[in-house]
C-alpha positions in Angstrom: 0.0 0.0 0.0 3.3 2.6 1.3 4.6 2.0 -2.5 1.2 2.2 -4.8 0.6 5.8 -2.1 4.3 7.1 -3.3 3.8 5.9 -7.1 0.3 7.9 -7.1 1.6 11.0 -4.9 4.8 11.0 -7.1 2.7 11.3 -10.1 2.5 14.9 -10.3 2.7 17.4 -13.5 1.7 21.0 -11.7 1.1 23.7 -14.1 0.6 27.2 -12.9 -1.1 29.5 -15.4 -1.5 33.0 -14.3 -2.2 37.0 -14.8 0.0 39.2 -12.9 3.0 41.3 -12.9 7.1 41.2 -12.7 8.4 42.3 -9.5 7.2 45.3 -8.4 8.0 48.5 -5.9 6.3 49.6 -3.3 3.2 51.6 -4.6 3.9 50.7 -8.2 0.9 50.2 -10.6 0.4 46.5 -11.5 2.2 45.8 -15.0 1.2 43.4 -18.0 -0.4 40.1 -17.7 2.3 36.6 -17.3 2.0 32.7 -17.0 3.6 30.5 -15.4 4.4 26.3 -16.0 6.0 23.8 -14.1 6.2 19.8 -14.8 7.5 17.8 -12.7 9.5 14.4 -13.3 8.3 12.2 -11.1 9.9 8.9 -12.7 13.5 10.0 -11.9 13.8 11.1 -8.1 17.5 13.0 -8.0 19.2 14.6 -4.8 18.5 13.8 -1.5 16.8 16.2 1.1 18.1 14.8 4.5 15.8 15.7 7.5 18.7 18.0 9.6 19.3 19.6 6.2 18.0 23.0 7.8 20.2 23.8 11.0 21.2 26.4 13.4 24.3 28.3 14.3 25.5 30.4 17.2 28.9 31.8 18.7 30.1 29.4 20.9 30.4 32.6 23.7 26.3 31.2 23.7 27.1 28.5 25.4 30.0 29.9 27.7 27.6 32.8 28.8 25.2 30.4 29.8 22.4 30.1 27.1 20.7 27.6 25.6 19.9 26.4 28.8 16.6 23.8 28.2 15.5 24.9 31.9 14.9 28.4 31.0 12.4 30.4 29.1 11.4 29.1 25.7 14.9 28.0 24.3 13.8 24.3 23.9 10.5 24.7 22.5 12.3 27.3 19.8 14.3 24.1 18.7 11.5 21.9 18.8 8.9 24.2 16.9 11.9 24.1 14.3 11.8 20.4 14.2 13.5 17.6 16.5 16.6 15.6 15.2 18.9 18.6 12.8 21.7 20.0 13.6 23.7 22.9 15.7 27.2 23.9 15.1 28.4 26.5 17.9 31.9 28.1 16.9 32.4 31.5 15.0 34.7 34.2 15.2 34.5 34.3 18.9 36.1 30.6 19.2 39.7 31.4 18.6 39.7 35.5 19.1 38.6 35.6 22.6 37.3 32.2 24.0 40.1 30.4 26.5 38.8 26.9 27.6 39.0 25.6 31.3 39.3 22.2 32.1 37.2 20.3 34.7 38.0 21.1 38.4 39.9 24.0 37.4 39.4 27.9 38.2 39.7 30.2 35.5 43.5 32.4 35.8 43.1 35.6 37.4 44.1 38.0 36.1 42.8 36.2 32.3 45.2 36.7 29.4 44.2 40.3 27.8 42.9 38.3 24.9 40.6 36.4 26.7 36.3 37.6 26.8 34.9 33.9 27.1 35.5 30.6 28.7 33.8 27.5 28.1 34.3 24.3 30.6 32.9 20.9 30.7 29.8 22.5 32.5 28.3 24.3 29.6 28.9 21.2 27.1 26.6 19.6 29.7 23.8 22.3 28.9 24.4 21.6 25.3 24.3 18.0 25.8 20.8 18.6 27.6 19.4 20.5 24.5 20.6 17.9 22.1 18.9 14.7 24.3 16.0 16.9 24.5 15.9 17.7 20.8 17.3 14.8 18.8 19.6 17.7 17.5 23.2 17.0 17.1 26.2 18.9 16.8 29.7 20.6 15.8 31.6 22.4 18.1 34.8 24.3 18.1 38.2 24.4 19.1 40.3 27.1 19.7 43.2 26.5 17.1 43.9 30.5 16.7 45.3 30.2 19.9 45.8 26.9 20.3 47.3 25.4 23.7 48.6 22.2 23.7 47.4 21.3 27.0 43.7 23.1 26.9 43.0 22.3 23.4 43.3 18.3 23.8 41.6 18.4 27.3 38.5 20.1 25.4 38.5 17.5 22.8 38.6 14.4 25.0 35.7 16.3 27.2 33.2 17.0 24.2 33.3 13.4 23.1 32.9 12.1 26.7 30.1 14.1 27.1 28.5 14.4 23.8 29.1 10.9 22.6 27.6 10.2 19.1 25.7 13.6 19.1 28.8 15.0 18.5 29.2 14.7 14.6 32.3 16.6 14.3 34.9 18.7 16.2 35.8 22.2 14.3 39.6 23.1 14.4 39.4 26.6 14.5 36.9 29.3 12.8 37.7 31.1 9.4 41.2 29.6 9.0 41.3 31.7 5.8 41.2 34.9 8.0 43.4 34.5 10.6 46.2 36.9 9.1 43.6 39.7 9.2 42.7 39.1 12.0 46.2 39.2 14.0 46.3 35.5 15.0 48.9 34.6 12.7 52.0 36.5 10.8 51.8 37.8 7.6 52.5 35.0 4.8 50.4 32.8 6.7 49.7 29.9 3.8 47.1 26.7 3.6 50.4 25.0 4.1 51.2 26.3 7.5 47.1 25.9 8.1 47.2 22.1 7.5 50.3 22.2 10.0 48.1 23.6 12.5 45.0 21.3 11.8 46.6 18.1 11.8 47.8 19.2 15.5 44.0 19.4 16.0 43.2 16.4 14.7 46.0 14.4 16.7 44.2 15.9 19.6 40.3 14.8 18.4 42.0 11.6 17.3 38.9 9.7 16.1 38.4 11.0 12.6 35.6 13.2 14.0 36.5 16.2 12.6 34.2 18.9 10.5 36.9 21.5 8.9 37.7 24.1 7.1 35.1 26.6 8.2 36.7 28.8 5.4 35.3 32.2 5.4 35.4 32.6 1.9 33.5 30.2 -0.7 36.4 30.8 -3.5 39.4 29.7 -1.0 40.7 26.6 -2.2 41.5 25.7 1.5 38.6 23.5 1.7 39.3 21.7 -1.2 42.9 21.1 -0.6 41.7 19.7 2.7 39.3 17.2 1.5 41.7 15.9 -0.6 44.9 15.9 1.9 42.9 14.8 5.0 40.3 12.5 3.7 40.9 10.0 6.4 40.1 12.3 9.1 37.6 14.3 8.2 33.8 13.7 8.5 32.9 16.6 6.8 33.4 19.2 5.1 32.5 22.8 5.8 32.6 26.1 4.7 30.4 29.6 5.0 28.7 31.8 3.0 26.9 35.3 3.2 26.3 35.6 -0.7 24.3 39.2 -0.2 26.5 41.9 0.3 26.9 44.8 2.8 24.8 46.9 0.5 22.2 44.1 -0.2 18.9 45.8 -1.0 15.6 43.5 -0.6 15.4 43.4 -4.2 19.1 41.8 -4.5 18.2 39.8 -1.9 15.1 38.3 -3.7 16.5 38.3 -7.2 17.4 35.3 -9.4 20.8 36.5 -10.0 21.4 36.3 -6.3 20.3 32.8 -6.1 22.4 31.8 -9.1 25.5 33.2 -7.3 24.8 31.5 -3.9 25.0 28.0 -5.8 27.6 28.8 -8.2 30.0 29.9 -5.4 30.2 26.4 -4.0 30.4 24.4 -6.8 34.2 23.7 -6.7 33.7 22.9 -2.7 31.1 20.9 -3.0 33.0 19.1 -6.0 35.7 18.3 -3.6 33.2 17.0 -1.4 31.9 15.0 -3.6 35.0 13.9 -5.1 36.2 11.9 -1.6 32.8 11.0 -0.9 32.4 13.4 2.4 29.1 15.1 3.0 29.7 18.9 2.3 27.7 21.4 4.8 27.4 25.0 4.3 27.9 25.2 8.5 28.0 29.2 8.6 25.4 31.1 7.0 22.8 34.1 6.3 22.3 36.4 3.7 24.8 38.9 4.5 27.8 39.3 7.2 28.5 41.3 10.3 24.7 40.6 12.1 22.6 41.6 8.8 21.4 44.8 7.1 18.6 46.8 9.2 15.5 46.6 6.5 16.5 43.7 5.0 17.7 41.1 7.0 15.5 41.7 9.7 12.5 41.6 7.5 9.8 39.5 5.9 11.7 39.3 3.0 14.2 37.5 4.8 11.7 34.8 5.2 11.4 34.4 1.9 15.0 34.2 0.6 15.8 31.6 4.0 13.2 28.7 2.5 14.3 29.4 -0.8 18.4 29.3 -0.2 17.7 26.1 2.3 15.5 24.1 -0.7 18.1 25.7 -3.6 21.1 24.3 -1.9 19.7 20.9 -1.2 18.6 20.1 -4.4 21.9 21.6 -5.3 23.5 18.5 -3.7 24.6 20.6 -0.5 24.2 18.0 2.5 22.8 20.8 5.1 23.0 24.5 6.3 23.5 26.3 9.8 22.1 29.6 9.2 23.7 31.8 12.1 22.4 33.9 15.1 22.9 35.3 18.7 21.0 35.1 21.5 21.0 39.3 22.2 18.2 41.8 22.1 16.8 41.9 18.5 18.0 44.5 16.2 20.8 45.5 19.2 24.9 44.8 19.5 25.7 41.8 20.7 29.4 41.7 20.6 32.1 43.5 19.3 29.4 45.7 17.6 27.9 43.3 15.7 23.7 43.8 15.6 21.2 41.2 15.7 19.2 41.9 11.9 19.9 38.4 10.7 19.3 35.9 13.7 16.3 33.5 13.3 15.2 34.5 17.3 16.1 37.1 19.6 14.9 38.7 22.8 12.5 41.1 22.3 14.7 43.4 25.4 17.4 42.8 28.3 14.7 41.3 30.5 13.5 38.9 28.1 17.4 38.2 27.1 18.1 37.4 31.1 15.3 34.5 31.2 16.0 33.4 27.7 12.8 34.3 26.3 13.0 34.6 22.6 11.1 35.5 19.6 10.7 34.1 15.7 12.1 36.6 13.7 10.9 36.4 9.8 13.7 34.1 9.0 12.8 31.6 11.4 9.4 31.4 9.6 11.1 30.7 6.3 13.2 27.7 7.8 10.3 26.6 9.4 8.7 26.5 6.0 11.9 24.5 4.3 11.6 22.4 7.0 7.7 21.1 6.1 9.6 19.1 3.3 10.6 16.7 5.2 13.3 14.4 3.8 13.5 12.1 0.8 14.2 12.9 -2.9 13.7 15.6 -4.8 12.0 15.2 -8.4 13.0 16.9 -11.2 11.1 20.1 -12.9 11.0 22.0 -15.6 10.1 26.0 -15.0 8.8 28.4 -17.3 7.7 31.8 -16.3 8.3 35.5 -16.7 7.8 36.2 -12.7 10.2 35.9 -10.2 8.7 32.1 -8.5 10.9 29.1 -8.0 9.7 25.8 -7.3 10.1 22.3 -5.7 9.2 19.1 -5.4 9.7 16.3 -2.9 9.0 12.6 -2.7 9.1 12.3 1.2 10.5 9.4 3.0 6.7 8.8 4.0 5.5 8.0 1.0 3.5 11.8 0.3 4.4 14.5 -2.6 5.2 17.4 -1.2 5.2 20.8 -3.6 7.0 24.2 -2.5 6.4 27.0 -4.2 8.2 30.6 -3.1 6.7 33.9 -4.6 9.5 35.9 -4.3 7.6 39.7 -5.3 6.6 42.8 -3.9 3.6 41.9 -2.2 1.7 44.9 -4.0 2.0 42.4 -7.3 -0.8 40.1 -8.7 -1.7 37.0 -7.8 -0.8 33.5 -9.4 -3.4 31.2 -10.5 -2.0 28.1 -9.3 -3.7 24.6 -12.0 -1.6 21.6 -9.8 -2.7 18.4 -12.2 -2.4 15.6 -9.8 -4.6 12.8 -11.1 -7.8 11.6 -10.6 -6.4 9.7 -7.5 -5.9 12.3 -5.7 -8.7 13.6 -3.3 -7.6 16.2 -1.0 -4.5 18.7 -0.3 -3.1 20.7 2.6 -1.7 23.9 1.9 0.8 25.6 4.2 0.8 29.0 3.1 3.6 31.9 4.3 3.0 35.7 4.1 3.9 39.2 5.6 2.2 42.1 4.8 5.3 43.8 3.4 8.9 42.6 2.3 10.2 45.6 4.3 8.5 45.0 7.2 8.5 42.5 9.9 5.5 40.8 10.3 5.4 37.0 9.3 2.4 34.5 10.0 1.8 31.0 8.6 -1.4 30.3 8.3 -1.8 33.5 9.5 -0.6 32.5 12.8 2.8 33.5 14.7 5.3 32.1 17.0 3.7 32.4 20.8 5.7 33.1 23.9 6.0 29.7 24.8 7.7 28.9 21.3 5.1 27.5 19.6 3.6 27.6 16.2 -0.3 26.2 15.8 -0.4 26.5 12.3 -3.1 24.4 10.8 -3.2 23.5 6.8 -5.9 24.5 4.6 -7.5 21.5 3.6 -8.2 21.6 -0.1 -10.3 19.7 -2.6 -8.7 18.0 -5.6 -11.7 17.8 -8.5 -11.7 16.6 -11.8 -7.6 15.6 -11.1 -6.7 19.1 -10.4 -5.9 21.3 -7.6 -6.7 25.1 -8.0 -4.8 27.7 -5.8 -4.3 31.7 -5.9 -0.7 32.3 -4.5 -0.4 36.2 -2.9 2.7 37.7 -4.6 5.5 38.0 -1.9 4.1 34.4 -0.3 5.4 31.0 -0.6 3.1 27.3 0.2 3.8 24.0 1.1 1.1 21.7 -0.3 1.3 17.8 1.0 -1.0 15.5 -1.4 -3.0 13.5 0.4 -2.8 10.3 -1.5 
């Protein structure tokens, strides 16, 4: 019965025929009329969506201050609104620029070395270890290798593993190798020769082949791929970050198609490598533009957007996961070293809220949520032909059910589309997830027309939908996106 349910939900061809406009600005008249296709492929299944594809990231100062403590505020339910069983890396550019590790038993030195803002100890992988029992999440975690010590660097290796056991999938040696030389750790000339010098000192330390490296800053260093290829044998995967948008991004940049060419492009060669010595490849770093986000972009709906888009682009892509990253501060305020919270996924809403770890979806948490409705099994091919600026996807879940993503990715002052889904006469009934703001440049985000409660949770109920005469009829808001399961 599971395999006649997949044949029949798999058997999809979605058209999408439509009048409407191209993207749009604010208060702009409506332009000339457009259509849309799509057909999907549903006899040749291609990449994989895995379930933890969709991740988080923090600074590991997070955990050395004391957050993502499961016995306070809403900080597990945040994870488990988000889904149970994906992934958290903690390292950043706080892990070897100010973060000194202090072994069990031990007292941090008085006075601490002048480079020294952070510690971590055995203690706070203990909280982490909490979160990830609690969540079926499981996790990288750095080491200081900037400033490596030969005595503290081993003891924290041999800890996480005690502690963290198999939901530990990878240590990090060091954050943004790449930079180090910018960023005074290392002497001018600095090379990806002296780097693997460094690393394999690391990896002596982790000495189980549990290691997740580079962590490159850059997507065209060749670091990554000279270490998939040198260190095969110890790595168990590889990493790298990306911020495609730049430090001017506008929402329209951030929404466009050349944009989301770009972000895939870049990590061709790296995920190539990957691919090359059979290692999963996962983007571990990541957001749509560096140093906390752009205030009006990154902190806004149509961040929500371009999150569920760049999480189902770079899956079908062949991109084994991403960790998009965050801190725990007061929204839209420094968090460290002047850095502003505009790109995090959730926040505090002020200091108080920020003490009892109290936080709230920001619009990119909703589009992750959204990306993370998919579920995991295969993608199917499809072929798109339109003149507006949609993209489109298509799952055949691990459960047996089709599952269709569509992301509207205009001014939300734009037309409609007229959404004709053919899904055979076998088909009865659909749900229909369906994401919207009431402005790209604002914050507001609702699914379902329902938002992220105090507590952390998100009671978002599908539309249920008739399927007659073998087709499924939708209007899609510009500036929305829907996930429709086909109830087969």
């Amino acid at each position: 019965m599971r395999k006649f349910r997949a044949a029949v939900c798999a058997a999809v061809a979605l058209t999408m025929a439509g009048t409407g406009q191209t993207a749009l600005a604010v208060g702009q008249k409506e332009s000339a009329q457009s259509a849309a296709s799509i057909t999907i492929d549903s006899a040749n299944p291609a990449g994989r969506l895995r379930g933890d594809f969709v991740g988080l990231s923090f600074e590991i100062r997070e955990l050395g201050i004391g957050n993502l403590d499961i016995s306070k505020g809403n900080v597990l339910q945040m994870f488990k609104t988000l889904g149970r069983d994906s992934n958290i890396r903690l390292a950043g550019n706080t892990l070897d620029r100010d973060t000194l590790w202090v072994p069990r038993g031990q007292q941090p030195p008085n006075p601490l070395p002048e480079w020294v803002a952070n510690t971590l100890t055995p203690a706070d992988i203990e909280r982490l270890n909490r979160l990830l029992k609690a969540t079926g999440w499981k996790a990288e975690v750095g080491i200081n290798v900037g400033r490596w010590d030969p005595v503290l660097g081993p003891d924290q290796a041999k800890e996480m593993f005690k502690i963290l056991g198999n939901r530990l999938l990878g240590a990090e040696c060091g954050n943004e190798p790449d930079q180090w030389v910018l960023r005074g750790y290392k002497p001018t000339g600095y090379a990806y020769a002296d780097y693997r010098k460094d690393w394999a000192v690391c990896a002596a330390a982790v000495g189980n082949n549990r290691i997740a490296g580079p962590d490159t800053a850059g997507t065209s260093s060749s670091w990554a791929a000279n270490l998939a290829k040198d260190e095969r044998d110890k790595l168990s995967m590889l990493t790298v970050h990306q911020y495609p948008a730049g430090a001017t991004t506008t929402i329209p940049t951030l929404l466009s198609p050349e944009l989301a060419a770009k972000q895939l492009r870049e990590l061709q060669s790296n995920l190539t490598a990957a691919k090359e010595q059979n290692l999963p490849f996962r983007v571990d770093e990541a957001n749509s533009t560096y140093s906390g986000g752009i205030d009006g972009v990154s902190n806004k709906y149509a961040s929500a957007l371009w999150s569920m888009d760049y999480a189902l682009q770079l899956a079908q892509g062949g991109v084994s996961g991403i960790n998009i990253h965050g801190g725990l501060g007061v929204c839209n305020e420094p968090i460290w070293n002047g850095r502003f919270q505009r790109y995090t996924p959730f926040c505090a809403a002020n200091k108080e809220d920020e003490l009892a770890q109290v936080y709230k979806a920001m619009p990119i948490y909703y589009g992750l949520w959204m990306a993370r409705q998919m579920g995991s099994g295969k993608f199917l091919p499809l072929q798109l032909s339109t003149d507006r600026n949609i993209t489109a996807y298509a799952v055949k879940g691990d459960d047996g059910r089709t599952r269709i993503a569509v992301v509207q990715k205009e001014d939300t002052t734009a037309a409609p589309v007229k959404l004709d889904i053919k899904v055979g006469n076998r088909v009865r009934n659909a749900e229909v997830l369906t994401m919207t703001g009431t402005n790209l440049a604002e914050e507001a985000t609702a699914v379902q027309g329902t938002t992220v409660d105090r507590r952390g949770h998100l009671k978002a109920r599908p539309d249920n939908v008739r399927v007659r005469n073998g087709s499924l009829n939708l209007n899609l808001k510009a500036g929305s996106a829907v996930v429709i399961t086909l109830d087969c």
